[in-house]
C-alpha positions as CSV (number, residue, x, y, z in Angstrom):
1,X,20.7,52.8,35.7
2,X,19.6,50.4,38.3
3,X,17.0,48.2,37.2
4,X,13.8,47.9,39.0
5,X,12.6,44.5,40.4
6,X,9.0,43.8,40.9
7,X,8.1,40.5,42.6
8,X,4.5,39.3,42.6
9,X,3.0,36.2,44.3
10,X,0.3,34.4,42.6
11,X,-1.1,33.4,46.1
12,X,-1.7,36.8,46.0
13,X,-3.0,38.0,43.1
14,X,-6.9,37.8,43.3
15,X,-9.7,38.2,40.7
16,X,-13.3,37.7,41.1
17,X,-15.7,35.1,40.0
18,X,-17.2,36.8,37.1
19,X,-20.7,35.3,37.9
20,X,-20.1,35.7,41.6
21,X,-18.1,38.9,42.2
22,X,-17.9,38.5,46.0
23,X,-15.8,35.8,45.6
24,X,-12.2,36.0,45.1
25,X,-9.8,33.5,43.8
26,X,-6.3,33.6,43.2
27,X,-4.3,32.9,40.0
28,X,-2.0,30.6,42.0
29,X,-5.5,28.6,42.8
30,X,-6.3,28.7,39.2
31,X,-3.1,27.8,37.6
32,X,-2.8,24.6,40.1
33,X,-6.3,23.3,38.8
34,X,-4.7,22.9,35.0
35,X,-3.7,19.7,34.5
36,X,0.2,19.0,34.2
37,X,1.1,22.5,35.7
38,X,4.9,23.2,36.8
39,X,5.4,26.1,36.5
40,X,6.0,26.4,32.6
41,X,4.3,28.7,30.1
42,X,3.9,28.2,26.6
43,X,5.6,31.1,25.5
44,X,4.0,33.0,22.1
45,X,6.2,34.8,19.6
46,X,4.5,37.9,18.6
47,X,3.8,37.8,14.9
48,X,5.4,34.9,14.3
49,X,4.6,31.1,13.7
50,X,2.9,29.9,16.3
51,X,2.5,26.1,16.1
52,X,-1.1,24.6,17.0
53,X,1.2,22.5,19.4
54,X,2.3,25.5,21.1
55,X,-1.3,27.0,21.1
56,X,-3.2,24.7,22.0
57,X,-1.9,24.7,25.7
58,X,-4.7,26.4,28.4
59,X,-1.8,28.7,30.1
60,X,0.0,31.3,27.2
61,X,2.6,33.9,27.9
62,X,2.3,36.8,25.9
63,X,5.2,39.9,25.4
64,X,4.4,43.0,23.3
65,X,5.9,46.2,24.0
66,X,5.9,46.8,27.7
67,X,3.1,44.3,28.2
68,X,3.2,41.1,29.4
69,X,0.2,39.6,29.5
70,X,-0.9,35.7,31.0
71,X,-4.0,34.2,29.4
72,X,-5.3,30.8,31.2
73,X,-7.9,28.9,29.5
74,X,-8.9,25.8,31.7
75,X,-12.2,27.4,32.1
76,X,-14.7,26.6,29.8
77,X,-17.3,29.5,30.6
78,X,-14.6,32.0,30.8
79,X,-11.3,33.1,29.4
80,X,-9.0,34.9,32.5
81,X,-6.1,37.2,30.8
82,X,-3.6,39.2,33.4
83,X,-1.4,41.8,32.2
84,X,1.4,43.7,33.7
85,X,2.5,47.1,32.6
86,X,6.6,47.1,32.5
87,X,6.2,50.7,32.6
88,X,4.3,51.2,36.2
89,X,4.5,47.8,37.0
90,X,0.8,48.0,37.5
91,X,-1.4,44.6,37.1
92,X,-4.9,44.4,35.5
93,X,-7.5,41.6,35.3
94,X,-9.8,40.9,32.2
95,X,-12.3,37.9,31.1
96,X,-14.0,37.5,28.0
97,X,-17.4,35.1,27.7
98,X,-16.9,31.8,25.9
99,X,-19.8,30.3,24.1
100,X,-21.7,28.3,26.0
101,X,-21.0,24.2,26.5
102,X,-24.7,24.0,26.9
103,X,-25.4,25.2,23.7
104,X,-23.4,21.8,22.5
105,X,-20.0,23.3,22.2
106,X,-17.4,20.8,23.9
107,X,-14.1,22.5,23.1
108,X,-12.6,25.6,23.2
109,X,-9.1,28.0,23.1
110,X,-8.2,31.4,22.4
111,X,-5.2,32.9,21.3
112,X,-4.0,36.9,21.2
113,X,-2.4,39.1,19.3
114,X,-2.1,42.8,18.9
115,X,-5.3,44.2,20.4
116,X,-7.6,41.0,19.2
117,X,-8.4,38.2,20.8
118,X,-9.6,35.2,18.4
119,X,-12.0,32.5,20.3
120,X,-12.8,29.1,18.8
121,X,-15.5,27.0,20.4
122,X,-16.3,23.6,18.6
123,X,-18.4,20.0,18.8
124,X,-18.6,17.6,16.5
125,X,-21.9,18.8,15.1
126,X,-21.1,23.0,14.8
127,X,-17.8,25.4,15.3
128,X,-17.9,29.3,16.1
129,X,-14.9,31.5,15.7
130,X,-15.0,34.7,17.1
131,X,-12.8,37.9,17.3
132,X,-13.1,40.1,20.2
133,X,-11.6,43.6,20.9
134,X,-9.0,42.8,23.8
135,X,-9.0,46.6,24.8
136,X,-13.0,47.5,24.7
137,X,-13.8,43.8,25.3
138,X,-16.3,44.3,22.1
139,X,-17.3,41.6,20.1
140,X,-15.8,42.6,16.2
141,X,-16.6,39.8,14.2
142,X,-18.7,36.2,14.4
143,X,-18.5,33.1,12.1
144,X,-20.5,29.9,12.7
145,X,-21.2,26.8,10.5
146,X,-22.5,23.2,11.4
147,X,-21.2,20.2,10.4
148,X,-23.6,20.4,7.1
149,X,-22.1,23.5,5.9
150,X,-19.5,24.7,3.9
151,X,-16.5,26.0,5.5
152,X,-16.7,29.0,3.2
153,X,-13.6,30.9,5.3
154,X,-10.9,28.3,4.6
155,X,-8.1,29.1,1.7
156,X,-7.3,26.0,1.0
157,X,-8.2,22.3,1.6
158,X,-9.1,20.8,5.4
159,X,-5.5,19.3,6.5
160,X,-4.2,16.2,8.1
161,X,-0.8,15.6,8.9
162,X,0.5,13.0,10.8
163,X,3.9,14.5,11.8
164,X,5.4,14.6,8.3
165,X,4.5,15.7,4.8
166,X,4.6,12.7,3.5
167,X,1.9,11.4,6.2
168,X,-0.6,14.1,4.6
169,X,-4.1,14.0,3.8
170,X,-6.8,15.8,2.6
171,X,-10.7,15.9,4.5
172,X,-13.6,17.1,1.9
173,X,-16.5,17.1,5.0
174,X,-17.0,19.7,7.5
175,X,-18.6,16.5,9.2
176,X,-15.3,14.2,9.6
177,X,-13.0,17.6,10.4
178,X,-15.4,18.7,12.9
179,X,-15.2,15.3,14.3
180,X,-11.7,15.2,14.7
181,X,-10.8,18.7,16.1
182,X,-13.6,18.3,18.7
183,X,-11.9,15.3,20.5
184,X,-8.2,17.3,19.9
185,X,-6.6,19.8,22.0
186,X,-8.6,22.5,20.2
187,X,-6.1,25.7,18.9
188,X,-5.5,28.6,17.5
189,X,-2.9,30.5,15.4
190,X,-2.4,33.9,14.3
191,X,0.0,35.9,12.3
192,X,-0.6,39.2,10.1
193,X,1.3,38.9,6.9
194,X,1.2,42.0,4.6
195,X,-1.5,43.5,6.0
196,X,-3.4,40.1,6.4
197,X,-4.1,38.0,9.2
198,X,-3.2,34.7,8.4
199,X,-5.4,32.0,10.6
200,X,-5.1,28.4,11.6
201,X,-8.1,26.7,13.2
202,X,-7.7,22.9,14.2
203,X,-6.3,20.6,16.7
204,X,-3.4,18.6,18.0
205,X,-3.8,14.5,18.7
206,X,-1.0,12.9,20.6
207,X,0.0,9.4,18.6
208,X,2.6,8.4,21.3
209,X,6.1,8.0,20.6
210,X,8.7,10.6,19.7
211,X,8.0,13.7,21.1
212,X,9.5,17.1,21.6
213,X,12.5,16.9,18.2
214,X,14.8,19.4,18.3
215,X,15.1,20.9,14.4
216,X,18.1,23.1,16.1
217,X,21.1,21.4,14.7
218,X,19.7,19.5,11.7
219,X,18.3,20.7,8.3
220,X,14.8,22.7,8.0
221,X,12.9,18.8,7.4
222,X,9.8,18.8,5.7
223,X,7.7,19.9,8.5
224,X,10.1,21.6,11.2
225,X,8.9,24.8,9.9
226,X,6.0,23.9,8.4
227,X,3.4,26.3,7.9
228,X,2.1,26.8,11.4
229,X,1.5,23.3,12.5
230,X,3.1,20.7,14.4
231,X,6.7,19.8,14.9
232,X,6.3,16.8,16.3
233,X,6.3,13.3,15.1
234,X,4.3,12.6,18.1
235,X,1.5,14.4,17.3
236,X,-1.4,14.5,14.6
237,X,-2.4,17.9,13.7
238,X,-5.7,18.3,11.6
239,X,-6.3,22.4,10.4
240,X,-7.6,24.7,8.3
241,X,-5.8,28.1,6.6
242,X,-7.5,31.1,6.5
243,X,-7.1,34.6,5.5
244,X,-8.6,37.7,6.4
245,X,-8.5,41.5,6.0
246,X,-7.9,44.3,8.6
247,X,-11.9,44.4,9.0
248,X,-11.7,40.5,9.5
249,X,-13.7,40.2,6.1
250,X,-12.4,36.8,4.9
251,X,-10.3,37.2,2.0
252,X,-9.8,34.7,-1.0
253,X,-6.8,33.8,-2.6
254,X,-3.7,31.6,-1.4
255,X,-2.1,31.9,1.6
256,X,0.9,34.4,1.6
257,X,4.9,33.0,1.9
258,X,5.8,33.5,5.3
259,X,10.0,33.7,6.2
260,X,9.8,30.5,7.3
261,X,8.5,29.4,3.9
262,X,11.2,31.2,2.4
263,X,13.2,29.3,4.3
264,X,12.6,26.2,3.2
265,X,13.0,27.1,-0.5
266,X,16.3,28.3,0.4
267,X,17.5,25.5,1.6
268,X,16.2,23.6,-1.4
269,X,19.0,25.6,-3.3
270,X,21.2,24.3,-0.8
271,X,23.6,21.2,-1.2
272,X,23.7,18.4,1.9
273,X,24.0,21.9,4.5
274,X,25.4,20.5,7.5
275,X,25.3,21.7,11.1
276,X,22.2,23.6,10.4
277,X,21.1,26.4,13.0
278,X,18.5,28.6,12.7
279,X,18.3,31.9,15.1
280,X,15.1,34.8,15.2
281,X,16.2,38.2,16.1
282,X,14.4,41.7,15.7
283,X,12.0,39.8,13.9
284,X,14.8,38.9,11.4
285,X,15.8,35.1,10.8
286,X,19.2,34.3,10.2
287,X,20.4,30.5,8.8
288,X,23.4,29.1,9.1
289,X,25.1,26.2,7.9
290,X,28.8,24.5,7.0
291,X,29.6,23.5,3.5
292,X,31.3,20.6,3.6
293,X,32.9,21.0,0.3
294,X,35.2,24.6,0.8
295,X,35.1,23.9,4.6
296,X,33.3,27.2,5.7
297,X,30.4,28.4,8.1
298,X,28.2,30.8,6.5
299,X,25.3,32.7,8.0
300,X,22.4,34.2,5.7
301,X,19.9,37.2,7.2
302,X,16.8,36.0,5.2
C-alpha cells in the first residue's frame, strides 16, 4: 500500500472572525501572533498525564483515532480548534465562547479530551470552569466560585510546589490561590481513571534557572512523575485535584493511583536502580533499569 500524503499550508487555511464572518484570517496569521512561536506544538498524550507545564501552552496538538486536531488559545474572547480527518483528509473549523474579560476574568486555557472540552477562566477575585460538548458545541456543565467561597470541587488540599516535594506547601484561602493562578500561565489537565475524570486546575510560575530536566536516564525523583504537575525545577506549579463522574457531578473521595503512581511505589521497592528508562507504549508503561549487584538489565510492563 502506498501511503497517501496530504500537504496543507497554513497561509492557506482560512477561518472567519466569529464576530465578523466576512472576514477571513488564516491560521498561519494566527499562530505567528502567539508569542515564542517556532513552529513547535505542545503535543498532548491522550489519557495520559498531562503536566500543567505542558498545558498551559496557547497552541496544543491533539491525536485520537483518525483525528488530529490543533487547538490555539492566544485569544482571549475565543478558543479556535482545527481538525483533520486521517480518513478523507478533510479539514474542519470550530470555536467555542470564552467567558468574558469584561466581566473581570483575566486568564484563561482549555484543554480536550474525548468529546469534552474543559474551559477555565480566572482573576484574582472569581474562577469559572466549564465543560463543553466538543461535538454539539453544547455547554454540559458550569462551576463558579469567588474568592470568598469554598472550593467545594477540590479532593484534596490547594497545592504549591516549587519544583520538588520537598518545596511543598499547602494554601487554606480561595483568596491567596486565586491570587496566584491568575498571574500564572493558567492550565488545565485531564485524565479519566476508572471511569472518572481526574482534573487539575492551576498554574505554572517560571522561577528562572534549570529548566527543561530530562528524567529519561535517571531514577523516577520525587516529582518526575508526579501527579500531573510540573517537572521542572524551574517552575512553580500551584493546583488543585479534582474528581468527577461521567455526568461531571463532582465526586468525593481521594484521588485514584494512576500508572505513574504505581510507578513510583515500584521503584520504592527497588535498590539504587541505575540507568533508569522509562518508555509508554499501547497505553502500557514499561521500566527498565540495571542492577548493579547480579549485573543485568531488566524491563518490567507495569
Amino acid at each position: 500500500m502506498t501511503p497517501t500524503k496530504k500537504t496543507y499550508s497554513l497561509r492557506t487555511i482560512e477561518h472567519p472572525n466569529p464576530y465578523r464572518p466576512q472576514e477571513k484570517r488564516t491560521l498561519y496569521s494566527m499562530l505567528n501572533v502567539v508569542e515564542g512561536f517556532s513552529g513547535n506544538f505542545s503535543n498532548i498524550r491522550h489519557n495520559g498525564i498531562n503536566p500543567l507545564e505542558t498545558t498551559v501552552k496557547d497552541i496544543k496538538l491533539y491525536h485520537k483515532d483518525n483525528f488530529i486536531t490543533i487547538g490555539v488559545d492566544s485569544n482571549n474572547k475565543v478558543a479556535h480548534f482545527f481538525t483533520v480527518d486521517l480518513t478523507t483528509l478533510k479539514l474542519t473549523y470550530k470555536f467555542f465562547e470564552k467567558p468574558s474579560i469584561k466581566k473581570g476574568f483575566k486568564k484563561n486555557n482549555t484543554f480536550l479530551l474525548d468529546k469534552y472540552l474543559f474551559l477555565l477562566a480566572c482573576s484574582s477575585e472569581k474562577m469559572k470552569f466549564q465543560i463543553h460538548n466538543f461535538q454539539t458545541n453544547s455547554l454540559i456543565k458550569e462551576y463558579s466560585l469567588t474568592k470568598n467561597d469554598s472550593i467545594t470541587i477540590k479532593n484534596g488540599p490547594i497545592i504549591v510546589e516549587n519544583g520538588t516535594y520537598s518545596d511543598y506547601r499547602e494554601l487554606e484561602k480561595t483568596a491567596k490561590y486565586l491570587r496566584k493562578i491568575s498571574f500564572d500561565k493558567l492550565g488545565i489537565s485531564a485524565q479519566k481513571v476508572n471511569k472518572k475524570y481526574n482534573i487539575v486546575l492551576g498554574g505554572i510560575t517560571k522561577k528562572g534557572g534549570l529548566e527543561n530536566i530530562n528524567f529519561s536516564n535517571s531514577s523516577l525523583g520525587v516529582n518526575s512523575f508526579s501527579t500531573n504537575y510540573t517537572f521542572s525545577y524551574s517552575n512553580r506549579a500551584t493546583y488543585i485535584n479534582c474528581l468527577f463522574s461521567e455526568d461531571f457531578e463532582h465526586v468525593k473521595g481521594e484521588i485514584p493511583l494512576n500508572n505513574y503512581d504505581l510507578l513510583k511505589d515500584f521503584e520504592k521497592t527497588l535498590k539504587s536502580p541505575k540507568a533508569v528508562h522509562i518508555v509508554r507504549n499501547k497505553e502500557k508503561l514499561y521500566y527498565g533499569y540495571y542492577n548493579t549487584e547480579d549485573k543485568k538489565y531488566t524491563i518490567f510492563r507495569m
